[in-house]
FIKE-920099 format. One record per residue (C-alpha): x, y, z. Coordinates in nm, 2 decimals, padded with zeros to 4 digits. Layout:
BEGIN
(rec (X, Y, Z))
...
END
This chain:
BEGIN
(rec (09.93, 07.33, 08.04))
(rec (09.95, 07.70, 08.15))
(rec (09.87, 07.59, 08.51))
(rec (10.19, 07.38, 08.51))
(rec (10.40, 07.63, 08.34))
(rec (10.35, 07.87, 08.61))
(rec (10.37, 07.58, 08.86))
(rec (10.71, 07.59, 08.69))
(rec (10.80, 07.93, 08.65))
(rec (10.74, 07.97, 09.06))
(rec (10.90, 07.62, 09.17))
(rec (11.22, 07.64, 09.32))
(rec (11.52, 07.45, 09.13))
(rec (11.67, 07.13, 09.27))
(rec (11.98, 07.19, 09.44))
(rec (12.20, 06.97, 09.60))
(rec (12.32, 07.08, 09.95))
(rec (12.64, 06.97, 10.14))
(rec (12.58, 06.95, 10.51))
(rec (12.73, 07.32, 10.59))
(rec (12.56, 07.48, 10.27))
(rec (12.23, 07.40, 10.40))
(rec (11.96, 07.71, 10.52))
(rec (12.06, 07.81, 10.87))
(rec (11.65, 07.88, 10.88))
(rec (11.32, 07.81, 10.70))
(rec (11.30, 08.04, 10.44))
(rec (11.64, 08.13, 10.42))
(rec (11.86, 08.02, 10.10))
(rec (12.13, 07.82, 10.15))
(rec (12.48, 07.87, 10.13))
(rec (12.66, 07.66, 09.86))
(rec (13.02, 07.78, 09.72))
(rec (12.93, 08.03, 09.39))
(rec (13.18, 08.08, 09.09))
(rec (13.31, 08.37, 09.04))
(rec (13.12, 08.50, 08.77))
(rec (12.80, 08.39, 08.98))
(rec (12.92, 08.57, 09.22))
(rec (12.93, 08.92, 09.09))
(rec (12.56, 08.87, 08.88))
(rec (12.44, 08.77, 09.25))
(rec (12.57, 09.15, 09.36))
(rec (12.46, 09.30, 09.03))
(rec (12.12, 09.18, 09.13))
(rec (12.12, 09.30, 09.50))
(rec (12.20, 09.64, 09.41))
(rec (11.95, 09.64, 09.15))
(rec (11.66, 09.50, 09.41))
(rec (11.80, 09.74, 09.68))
(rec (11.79, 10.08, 09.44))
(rec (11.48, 09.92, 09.33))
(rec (11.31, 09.95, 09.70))
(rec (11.49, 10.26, 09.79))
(rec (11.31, 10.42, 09.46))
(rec (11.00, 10.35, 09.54))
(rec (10.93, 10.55, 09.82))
(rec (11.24, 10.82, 09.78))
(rec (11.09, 10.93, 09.47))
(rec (10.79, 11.04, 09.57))
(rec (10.92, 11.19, 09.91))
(rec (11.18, 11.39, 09.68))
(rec (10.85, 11.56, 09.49))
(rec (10.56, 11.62, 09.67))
(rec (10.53, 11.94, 09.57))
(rec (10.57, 11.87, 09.20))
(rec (10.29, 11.55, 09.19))
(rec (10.08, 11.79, 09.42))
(rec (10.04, 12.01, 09.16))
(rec (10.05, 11.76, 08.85))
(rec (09.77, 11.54, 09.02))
(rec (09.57, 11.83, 09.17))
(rec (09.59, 11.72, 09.48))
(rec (09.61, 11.95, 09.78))
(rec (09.90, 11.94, 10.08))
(rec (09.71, 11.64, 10.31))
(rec (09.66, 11.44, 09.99))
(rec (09.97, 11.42, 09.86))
(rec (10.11, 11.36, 10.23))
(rec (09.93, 11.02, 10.16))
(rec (10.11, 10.92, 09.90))
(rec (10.48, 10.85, 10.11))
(rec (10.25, 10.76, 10.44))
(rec (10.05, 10.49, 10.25))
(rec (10.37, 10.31, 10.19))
(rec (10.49, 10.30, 10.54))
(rec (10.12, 10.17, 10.64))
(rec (10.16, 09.88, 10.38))
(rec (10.55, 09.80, 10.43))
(rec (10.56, 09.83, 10.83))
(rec (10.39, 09.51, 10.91))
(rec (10.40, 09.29, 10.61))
(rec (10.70, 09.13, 10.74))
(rec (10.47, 08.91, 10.98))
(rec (10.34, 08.73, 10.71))
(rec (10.64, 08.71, 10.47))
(rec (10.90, 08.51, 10.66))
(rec (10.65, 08.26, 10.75))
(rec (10.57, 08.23, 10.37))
(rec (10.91, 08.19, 10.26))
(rec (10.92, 07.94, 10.57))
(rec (10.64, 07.73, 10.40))
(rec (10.61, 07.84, 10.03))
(rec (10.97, 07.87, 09.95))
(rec (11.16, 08.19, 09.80))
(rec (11.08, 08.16, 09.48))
(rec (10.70, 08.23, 09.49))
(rec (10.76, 08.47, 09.76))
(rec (10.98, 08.68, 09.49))
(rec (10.78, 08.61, 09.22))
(rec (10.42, 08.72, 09.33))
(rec (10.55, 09.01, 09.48))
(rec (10.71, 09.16, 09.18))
(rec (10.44, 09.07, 08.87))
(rec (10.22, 09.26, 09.16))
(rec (10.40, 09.54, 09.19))
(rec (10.47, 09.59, 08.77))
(rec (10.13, 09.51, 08.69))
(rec (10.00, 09.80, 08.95))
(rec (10.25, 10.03, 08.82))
(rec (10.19, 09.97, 08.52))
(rec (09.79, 10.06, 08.56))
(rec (09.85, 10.37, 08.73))
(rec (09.99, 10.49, 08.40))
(rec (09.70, 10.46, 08.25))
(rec (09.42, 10.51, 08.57))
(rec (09.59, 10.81, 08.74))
(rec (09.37, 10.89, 08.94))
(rec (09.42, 10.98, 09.37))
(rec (09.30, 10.62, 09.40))
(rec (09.52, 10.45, 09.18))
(rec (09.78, 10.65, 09.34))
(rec (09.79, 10.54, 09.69))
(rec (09.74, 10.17, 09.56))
(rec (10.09, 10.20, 09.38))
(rec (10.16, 10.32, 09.67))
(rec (10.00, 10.06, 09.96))
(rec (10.16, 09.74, 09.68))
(rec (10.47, 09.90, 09.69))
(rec (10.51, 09.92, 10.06))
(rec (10.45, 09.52, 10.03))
(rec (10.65, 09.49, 09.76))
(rec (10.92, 09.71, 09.92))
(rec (10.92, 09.49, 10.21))
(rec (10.96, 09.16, 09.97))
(rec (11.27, 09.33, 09.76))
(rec (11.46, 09.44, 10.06))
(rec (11.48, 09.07, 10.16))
(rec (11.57, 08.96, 09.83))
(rec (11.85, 09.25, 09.79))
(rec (11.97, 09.10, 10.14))
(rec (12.03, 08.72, 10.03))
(rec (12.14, 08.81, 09.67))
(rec (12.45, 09.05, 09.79))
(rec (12.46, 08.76, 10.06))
(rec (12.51, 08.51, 09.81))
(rec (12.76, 08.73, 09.66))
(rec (13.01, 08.68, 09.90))
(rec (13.20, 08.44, 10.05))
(rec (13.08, 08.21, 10.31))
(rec (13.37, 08.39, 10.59))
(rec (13.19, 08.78, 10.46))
(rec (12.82, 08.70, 10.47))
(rec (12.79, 08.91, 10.77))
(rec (12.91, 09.22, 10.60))
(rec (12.64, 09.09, 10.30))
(rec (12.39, 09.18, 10.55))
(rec (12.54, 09.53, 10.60))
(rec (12.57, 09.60, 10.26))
(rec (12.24, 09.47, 10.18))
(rec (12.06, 09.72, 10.46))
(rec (12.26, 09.98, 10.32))
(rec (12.19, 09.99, 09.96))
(rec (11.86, 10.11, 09.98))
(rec (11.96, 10.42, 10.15))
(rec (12.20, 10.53, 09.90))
(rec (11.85, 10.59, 09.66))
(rec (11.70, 10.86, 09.85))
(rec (11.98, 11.13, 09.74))
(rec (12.01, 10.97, 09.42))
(rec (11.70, 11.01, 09.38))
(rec (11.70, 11.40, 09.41))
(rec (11.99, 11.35, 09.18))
(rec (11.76, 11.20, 08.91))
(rec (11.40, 11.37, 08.98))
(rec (11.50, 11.70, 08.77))
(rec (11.57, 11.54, 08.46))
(rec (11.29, 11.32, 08.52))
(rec (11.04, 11.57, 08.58))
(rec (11.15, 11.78, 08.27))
(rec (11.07, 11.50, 08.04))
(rec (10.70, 11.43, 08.10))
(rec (10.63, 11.56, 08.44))
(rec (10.52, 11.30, 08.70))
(rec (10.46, 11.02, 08.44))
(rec (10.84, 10.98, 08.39))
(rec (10.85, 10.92, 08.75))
(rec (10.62, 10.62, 08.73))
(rec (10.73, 10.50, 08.44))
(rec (11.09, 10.52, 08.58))
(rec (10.96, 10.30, 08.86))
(rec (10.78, 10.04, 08.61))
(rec (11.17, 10.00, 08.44))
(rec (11.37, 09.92, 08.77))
(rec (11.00, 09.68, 08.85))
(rec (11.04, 09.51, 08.55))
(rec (11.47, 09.47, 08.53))
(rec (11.43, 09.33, 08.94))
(rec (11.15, 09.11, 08.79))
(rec (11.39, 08.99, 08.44))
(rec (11.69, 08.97, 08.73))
(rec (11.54, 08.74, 08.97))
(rec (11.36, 08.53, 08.71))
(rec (11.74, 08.46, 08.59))
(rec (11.93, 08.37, 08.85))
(rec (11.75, 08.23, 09.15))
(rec (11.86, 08.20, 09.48))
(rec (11.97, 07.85, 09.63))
(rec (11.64, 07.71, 09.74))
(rec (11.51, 07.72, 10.13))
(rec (11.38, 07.44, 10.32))
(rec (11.00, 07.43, 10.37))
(rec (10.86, 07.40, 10.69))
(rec (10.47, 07.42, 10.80))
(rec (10.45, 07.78, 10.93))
(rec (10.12, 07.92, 10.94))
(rec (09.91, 07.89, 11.21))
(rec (09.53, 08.00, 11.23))
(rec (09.62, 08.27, 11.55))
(rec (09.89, 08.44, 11.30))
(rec (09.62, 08.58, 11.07))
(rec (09.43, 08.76, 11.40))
(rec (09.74, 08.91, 11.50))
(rec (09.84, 09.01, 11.16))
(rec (09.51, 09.20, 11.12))
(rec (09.53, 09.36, 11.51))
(rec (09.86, 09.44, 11.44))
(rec (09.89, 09.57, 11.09))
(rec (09.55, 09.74, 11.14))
(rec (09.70, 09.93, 11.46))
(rec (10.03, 10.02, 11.29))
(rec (09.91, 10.14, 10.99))
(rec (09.64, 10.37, 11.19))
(rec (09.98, 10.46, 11.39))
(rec (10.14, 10.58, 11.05))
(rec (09.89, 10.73, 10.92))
(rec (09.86, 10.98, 11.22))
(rec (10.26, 11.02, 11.23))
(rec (10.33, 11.11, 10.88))
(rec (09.94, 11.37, 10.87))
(rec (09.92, 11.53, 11.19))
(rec (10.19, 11.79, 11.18))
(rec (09.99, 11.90, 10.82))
(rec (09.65, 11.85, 10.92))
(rec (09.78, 11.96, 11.30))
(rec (09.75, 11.77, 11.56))
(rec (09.45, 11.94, 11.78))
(rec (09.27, 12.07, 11.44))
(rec (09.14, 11.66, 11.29))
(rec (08.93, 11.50, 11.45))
(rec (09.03, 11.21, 11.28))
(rec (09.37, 11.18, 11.47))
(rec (09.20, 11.13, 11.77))
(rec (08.97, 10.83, 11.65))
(rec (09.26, 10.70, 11.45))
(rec (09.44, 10.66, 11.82))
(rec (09.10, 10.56, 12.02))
(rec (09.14, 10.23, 11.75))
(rec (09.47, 10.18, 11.74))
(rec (09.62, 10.16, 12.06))
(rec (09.32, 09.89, 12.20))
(rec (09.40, 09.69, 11.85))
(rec (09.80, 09.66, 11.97))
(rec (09.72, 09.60, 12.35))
(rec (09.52, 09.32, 12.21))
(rec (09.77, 09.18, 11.94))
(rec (10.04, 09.17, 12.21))
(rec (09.76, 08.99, 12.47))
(rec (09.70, 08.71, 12.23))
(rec (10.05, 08.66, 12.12))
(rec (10.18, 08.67, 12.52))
(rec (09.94, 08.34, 12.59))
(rec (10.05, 08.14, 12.25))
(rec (10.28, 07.87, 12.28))
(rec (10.46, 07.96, 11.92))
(rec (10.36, 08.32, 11.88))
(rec (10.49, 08.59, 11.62))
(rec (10.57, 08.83, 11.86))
(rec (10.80, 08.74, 12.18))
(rec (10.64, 08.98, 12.45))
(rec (10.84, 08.84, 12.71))
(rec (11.19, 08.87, 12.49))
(rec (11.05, 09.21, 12.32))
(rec (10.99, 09.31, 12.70))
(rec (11.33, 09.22, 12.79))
(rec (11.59, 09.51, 12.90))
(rec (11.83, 09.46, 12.71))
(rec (11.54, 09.51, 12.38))
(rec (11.45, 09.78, 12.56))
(rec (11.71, 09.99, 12.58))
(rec (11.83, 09.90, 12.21))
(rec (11.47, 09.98, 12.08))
(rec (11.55, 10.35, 12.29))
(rec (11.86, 10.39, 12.13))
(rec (11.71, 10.31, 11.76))
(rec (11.44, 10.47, 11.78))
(rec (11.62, 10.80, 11.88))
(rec (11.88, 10.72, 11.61))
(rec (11.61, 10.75, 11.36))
(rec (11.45, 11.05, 11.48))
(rec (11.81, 11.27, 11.50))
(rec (11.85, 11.13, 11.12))
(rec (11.56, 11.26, 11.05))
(rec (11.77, 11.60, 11.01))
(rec (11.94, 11.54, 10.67))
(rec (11.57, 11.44, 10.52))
(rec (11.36, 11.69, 10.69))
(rec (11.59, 12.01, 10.84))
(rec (11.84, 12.08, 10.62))
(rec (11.69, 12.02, 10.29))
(rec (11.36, 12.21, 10.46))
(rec (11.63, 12.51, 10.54))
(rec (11.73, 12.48, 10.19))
(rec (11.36, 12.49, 10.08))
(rec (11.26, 12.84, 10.26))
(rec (11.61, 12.98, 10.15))
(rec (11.43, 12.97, 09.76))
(rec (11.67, 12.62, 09.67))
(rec (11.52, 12.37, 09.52))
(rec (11.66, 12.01, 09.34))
(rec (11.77, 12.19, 09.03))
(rec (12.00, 12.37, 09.25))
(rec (12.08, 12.10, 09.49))
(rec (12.26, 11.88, 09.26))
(rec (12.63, 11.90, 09.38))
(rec (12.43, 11.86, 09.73))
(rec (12.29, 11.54, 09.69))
(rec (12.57, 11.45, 09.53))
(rec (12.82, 11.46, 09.82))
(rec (12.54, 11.31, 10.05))
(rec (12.53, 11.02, 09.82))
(rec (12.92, 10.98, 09.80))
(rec (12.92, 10.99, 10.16))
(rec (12.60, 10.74, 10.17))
(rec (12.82, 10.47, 09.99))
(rec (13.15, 10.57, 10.20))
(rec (12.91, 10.49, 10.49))
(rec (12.73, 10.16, 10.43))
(rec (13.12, 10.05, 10.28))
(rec (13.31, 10.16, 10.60))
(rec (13.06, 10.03, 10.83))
(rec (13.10, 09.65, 10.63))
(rec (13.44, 09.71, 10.63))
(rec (13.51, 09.78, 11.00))
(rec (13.25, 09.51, 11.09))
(rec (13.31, 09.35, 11.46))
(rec (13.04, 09.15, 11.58))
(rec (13.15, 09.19, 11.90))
(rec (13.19, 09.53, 11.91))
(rec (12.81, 09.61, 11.72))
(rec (12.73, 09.90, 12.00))
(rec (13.03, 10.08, 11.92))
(rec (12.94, 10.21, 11.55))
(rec (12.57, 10.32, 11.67))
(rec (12.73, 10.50, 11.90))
(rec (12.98, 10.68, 11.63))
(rec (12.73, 10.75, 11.38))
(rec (12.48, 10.94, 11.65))
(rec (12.82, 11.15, 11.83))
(rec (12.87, 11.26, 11.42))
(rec (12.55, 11.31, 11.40))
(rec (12.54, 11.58, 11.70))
(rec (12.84, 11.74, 11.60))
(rec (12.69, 11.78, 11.27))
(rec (12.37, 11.91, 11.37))
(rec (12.51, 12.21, 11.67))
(rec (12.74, 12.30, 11.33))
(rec (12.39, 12.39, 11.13))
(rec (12.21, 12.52, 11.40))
(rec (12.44, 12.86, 11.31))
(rec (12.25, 12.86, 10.98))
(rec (12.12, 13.25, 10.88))
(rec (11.90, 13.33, 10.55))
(rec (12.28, 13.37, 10.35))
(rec (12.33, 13.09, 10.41))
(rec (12.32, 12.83, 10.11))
(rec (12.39, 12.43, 10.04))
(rec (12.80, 12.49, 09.99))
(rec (12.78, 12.63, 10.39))
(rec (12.62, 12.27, 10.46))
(rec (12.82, 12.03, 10.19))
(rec (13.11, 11.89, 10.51))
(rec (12.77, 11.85, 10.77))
(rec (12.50, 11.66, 10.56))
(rec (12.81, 11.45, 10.46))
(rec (12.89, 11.34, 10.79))
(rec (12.52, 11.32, 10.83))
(rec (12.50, 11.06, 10.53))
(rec (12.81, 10.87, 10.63))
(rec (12.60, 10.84, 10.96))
(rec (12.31, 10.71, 10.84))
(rec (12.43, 10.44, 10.63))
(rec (12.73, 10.31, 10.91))
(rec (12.50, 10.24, 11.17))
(rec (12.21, 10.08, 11.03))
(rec (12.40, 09.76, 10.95))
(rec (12.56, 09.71, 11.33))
(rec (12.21, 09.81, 11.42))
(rec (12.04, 09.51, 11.25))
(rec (12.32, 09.26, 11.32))
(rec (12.29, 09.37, 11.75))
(rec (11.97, 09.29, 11.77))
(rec (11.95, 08.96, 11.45))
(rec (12.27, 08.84, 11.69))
(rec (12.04, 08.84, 12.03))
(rec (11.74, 08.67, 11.83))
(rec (11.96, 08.41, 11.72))
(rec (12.12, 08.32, 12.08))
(rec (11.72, 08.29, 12.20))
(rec (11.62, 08.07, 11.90))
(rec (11.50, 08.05, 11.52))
(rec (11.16, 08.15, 11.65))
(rec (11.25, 08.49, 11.79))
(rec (11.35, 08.62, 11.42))
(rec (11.00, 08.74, 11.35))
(rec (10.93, 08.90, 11.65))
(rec (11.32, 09.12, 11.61))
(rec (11.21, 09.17, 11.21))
(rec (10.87, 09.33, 11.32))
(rec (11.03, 09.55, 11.62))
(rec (11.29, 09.66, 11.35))
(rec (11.04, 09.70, 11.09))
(rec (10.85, 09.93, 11.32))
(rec (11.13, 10.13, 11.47))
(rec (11.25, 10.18, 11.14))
(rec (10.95, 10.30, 10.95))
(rec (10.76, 10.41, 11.24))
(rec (11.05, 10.60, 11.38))
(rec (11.14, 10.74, 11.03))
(rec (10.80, 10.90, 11.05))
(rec (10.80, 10.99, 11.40))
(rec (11.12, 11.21, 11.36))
(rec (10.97, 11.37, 11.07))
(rec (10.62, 11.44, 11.28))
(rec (10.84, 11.53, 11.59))
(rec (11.08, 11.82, 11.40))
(rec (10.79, 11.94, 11.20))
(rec (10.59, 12.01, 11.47))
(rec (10.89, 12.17, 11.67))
(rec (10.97, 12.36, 11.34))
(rec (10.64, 12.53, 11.30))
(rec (10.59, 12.62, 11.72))
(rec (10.88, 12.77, 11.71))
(rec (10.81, 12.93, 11.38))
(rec (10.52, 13.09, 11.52))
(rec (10.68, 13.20, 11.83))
(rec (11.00, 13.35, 11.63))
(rec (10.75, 13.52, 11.39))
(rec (10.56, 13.70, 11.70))
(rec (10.89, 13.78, 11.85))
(rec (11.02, 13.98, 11.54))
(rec (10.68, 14.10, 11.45))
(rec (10.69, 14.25, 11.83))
(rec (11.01, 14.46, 11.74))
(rec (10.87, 14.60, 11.41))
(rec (10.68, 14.95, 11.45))
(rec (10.50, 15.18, 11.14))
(rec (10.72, 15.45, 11.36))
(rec (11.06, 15.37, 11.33))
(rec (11.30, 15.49, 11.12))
(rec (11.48, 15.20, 11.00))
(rec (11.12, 14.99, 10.92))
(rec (11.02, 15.27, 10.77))
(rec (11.30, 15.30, 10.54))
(rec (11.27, 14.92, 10.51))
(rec (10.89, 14.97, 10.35))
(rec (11.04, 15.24, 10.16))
(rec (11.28, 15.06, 09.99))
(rec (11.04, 14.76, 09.90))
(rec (10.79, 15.00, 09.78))
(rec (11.07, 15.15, 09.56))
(rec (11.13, 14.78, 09.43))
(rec (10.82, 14.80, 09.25))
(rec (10.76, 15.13, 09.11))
(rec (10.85, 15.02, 08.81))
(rec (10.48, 14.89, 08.81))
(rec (10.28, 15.07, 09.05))
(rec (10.24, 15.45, 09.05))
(rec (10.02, 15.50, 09.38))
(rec (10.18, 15.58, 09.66))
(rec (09.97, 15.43, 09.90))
(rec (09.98, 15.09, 09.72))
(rec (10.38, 15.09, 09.67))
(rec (10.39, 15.14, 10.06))
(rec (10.13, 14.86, 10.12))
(rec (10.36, 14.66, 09.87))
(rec (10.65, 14.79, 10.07))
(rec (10.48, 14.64, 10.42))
(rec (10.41, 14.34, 10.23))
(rec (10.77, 14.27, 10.12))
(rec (10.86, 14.30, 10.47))
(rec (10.65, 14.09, 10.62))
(rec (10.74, 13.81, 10.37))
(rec (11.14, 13.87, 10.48))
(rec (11.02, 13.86, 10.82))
(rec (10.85, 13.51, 10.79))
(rec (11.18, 13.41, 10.60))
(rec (11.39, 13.48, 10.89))
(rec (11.15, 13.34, 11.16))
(rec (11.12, 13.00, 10.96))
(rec (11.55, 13.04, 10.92))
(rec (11.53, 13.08, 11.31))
(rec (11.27, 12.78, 11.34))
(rec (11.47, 12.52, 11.16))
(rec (11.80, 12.66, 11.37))
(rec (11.60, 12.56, 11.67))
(rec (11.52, 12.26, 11.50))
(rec (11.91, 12.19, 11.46))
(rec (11.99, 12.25, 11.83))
(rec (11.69, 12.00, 11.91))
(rec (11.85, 11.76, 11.71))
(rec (12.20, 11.82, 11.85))
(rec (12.08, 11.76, 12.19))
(rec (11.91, 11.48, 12.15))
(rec (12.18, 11.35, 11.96))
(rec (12.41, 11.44, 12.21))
(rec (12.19, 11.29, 12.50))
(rec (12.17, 10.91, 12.31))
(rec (12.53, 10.94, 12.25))
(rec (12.61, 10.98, 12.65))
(rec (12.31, 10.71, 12.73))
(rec (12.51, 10.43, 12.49))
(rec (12.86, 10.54, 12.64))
(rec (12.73, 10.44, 12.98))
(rec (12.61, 10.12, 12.85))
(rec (12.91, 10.01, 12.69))
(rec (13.12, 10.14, 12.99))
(rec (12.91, 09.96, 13.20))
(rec (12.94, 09.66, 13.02))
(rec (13.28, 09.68, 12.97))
(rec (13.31, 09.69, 13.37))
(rec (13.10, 09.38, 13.45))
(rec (13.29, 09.18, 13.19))
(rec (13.59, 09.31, 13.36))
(rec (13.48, 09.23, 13.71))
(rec (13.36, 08.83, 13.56))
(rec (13.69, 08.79, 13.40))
(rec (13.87, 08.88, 13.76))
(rec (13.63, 08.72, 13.99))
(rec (13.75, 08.38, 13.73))
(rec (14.07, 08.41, 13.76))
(rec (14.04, 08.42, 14.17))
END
């Protein structure tokens, strides 16, 4: 009896398709007419399932520093924590479409989500470093599972004519959490430190879990998927990205040059993808598409994406880094996040708005030109400045993020379709690596800029400061006189003095650092920006010289 109750509980309802409401692909729901009031609960629960994802990594991103110290872990162990997630969530996608392809939705959304609450749900109780980076590895699976879901439900939402801006909006949503989430983590983290956090994370589990068990999703049709090959290519290729990730999101803490580690990480890694992409290139159904993936026009919109997410990289890593060394921290940040999460929304609701499916390169191409105007504007930054100087910039940053992701995933979903049904995984795992992969990469790339130059600002000003001139002397002066309030020797007030000064210099190397970062950013920006304009123009030209050498 319990058998067939969960038998139950995970079979998909009968449902009754007309001929255009049925599943453009395996694994897909279909696409019957809703009510109204169905309708809106079907977009109640896609922005519950998309906060829900964007959550589960944002808030533990958004406090490192606070679960470092209330898990007594040190800087490269709590690095794991967000990396584990990408590891998990980067290549999971293989295997999921082809189980909703032979399974069915509803035991795809099902075991996903009882596994996610119930290891949630243990780490409250086993907190241990362990039980920490398995939250985080099921929630990387799990995060891959609920960002599908949130994609058909606020699919479902909408009318048959919109569902293309469902998948906009759907992409979006999750990216509005990560300032919310800054929004949130003070008042979580004065309750009951990082336990609220989790516990947080178990609620939103459990409501996406009570959501979905309510109102299902039009069922899929079921198609035999798996083959015995897709289970060695999963392993060479989730093996080889997760080693990928794990070097991207540690090296610029551990360093590059100083872990040996890194280095074996890459000696396995990059063998294990040669020989993923060899055994898929000489199957006659494969997973991955070499030959389409190795096509030029994949090419260049892989270059363009991937630079996308490394100059976005700026709102998560620069500015609030700037903010960081300039003594600001969430508590202080709140009107901040605030305005990035207005302009988040504004974003992901223009970019559905202004939706033209021919017209998908022309967004990217916006939302990186913003992005490089924003970023020269910050690299002007100076240690006075504060989070008001940067509320107009981090909101066109936002805006930027959220407008092109959607065009972004439509361009390439578009030139998947026009190949065939079975090129949808292989666009779903490029995406899925460009952007998690290149999420981290920006990260690792500006980090390691920030400090180099740090280091080379710091011996530049330290170069300029000598014991014998007057201003640095009067400069140790008055930081000895700061503190002689507590310390009567002379000799120790001027140390103290020295001391203070060094610190101020350090400030204003890092303050130099991160504008360097900003004019790196910029550039690149700036550089992706004029490689997509000659695209377009040059498409625009050969459609122009087909339509005239038609007409003659």
């Amino acid at each position: 009896m319990i058998a067939r109750r969960i038998r139950d509980f995970l079979s998909e309802e009968d449902w009754q398709f007309a001929e255009h409401e049925r599943p453009a692909l395996p694994g897909s729901p279909g696409s019957p007419l809703h009510p109204r009031h169905r309708q809106i609960a079907y977009a109640l629960i896609g922005i519950l399932l998309g906060l829900t994802v964007g959550f589960g990594n944002a808030l533990i991103s958004a406090n490192t520093y606070t679960l470092q110290g209330a898990l007594g872990l040190d800087p490269a162990e709590i690095a794991w924590l967000p990396t584990v997630y990408v590891m998990t969530n980067v290549s999971i996608n293989l295997l999921m479409i082809k189980f909703r392809a032979q399974f069915g939705l509803r035991p795809f959304a099902m075991i996903f989500l009882i596994l996610y609450v119930l290891i949630t749900l243990a780490h409250l109780f086993v907190h241990g470093f362990a039980t920490a980076i398995a939250v985080r590895a099921i929630s990387g699976m799990a995060g891959a599972a609920l960002s599908s879901l949130c994609l058909y439900y606020v699919m479902q939402s909408l009318p048959a004519k919109w569902r293309l801006k469902g998948v906009v909006l759907g992409i979006g949503i999750p990216q509005c959490a990560t300032p919310l989430a800054r929004l949130f983590s003070p008042d979580l983290l004065a309750m009951s430190q990082w336990r609220t956090l989790y516990l947080f994370e178990l609620g939103l589990a459990l409501l996406s879990l009570a959501a979905v068990a309510a109102l299902r999703l039009p069922p899929t049709t079921r198609s035999k998927a798996f083959e015995p090959l897709d289970f060695l290519t999963f392993v060479l290729f989730a093996g080889s990205t997760a080693l990928f990730a794990a070097v991207l999101g540690l090296g610029r803490i551990v360093w590059w040059t100083n872990a040996p580690w890194i280095g074996w990480a890459l000696i396995a890694a990059i063998p294990m993808f040669a020989a993923a992409l060899v055994v898929e290139h000489h199957r006659a159904n494969p997973l991955l598409n070499t030959r389409w993936l190795g096509s030029a026009d994949i090419v260049r919109f892989t270059i363009v994406i991937v630079m996308a997410r490394i100059v976005l990289s700026e709102q998560t890593y620069a500015s609030v880094g700037l903010l960081t060394v300039l003594g600001q921290n969430n508590d202080q940040l709140v009107p901040f996040f605030l305005i990035i999460f207005v302009a988040s929304v504004a974003g992901v609701i223009a970019s559905a708005v202004t939706l033209d499916v021919e017209r998908l390169g022309h967004p990217i191409m916006l939302a990186i030109g913003l992005v490089a105007v924003a970023a020269w504007f910050d690299s002007y930054a100076t240690s006075l400045t504060r989070a008001p100087q940067m509320y107009v910039t981090q909101a066109i940053i936002g805006f930027s993020a959220t407008f092109f992701l959607g065009p972004a995933l439509l361009f390439g979903m578009t030139r998947a379709l026009k190949e065939g049904a079975g090129h949808i995984i292989s666009f779903i795992a490029l995406f899925g690596i460009i952007n998690s992969l290149g999420g981290l990469g920006g990260t690792a790339l500006l980090g390691s800029y920030q400090v180099i130059r740090e280091k080379a600002n710091s011996v530049a000003l330290v170069q300029q400061i000598s014991p014998t001139d007057p201003i640095v002397a009067q400069r140790i002066a008055a930081g000895g006189a700061a503190v002689s309030r507590v310390i009567v020797d002379p000799t120790l007030r001027s140390a103290e003095g020295a001391a203070i000064l060094s610190q101020t210099t350090t400030r204003e190397a890092n303050v130099l650092a991160y504008d360097d970062v900003f004019r790196l950013i910029a550039v690149l920006a700036g550089g992706t920006f004029g490689y997509l304009l000659f695209l377009l123009a040059r498409r625009a030209r050969r459609e122009r010289r087909a339509r005239l050498e038609g007409t003659t």
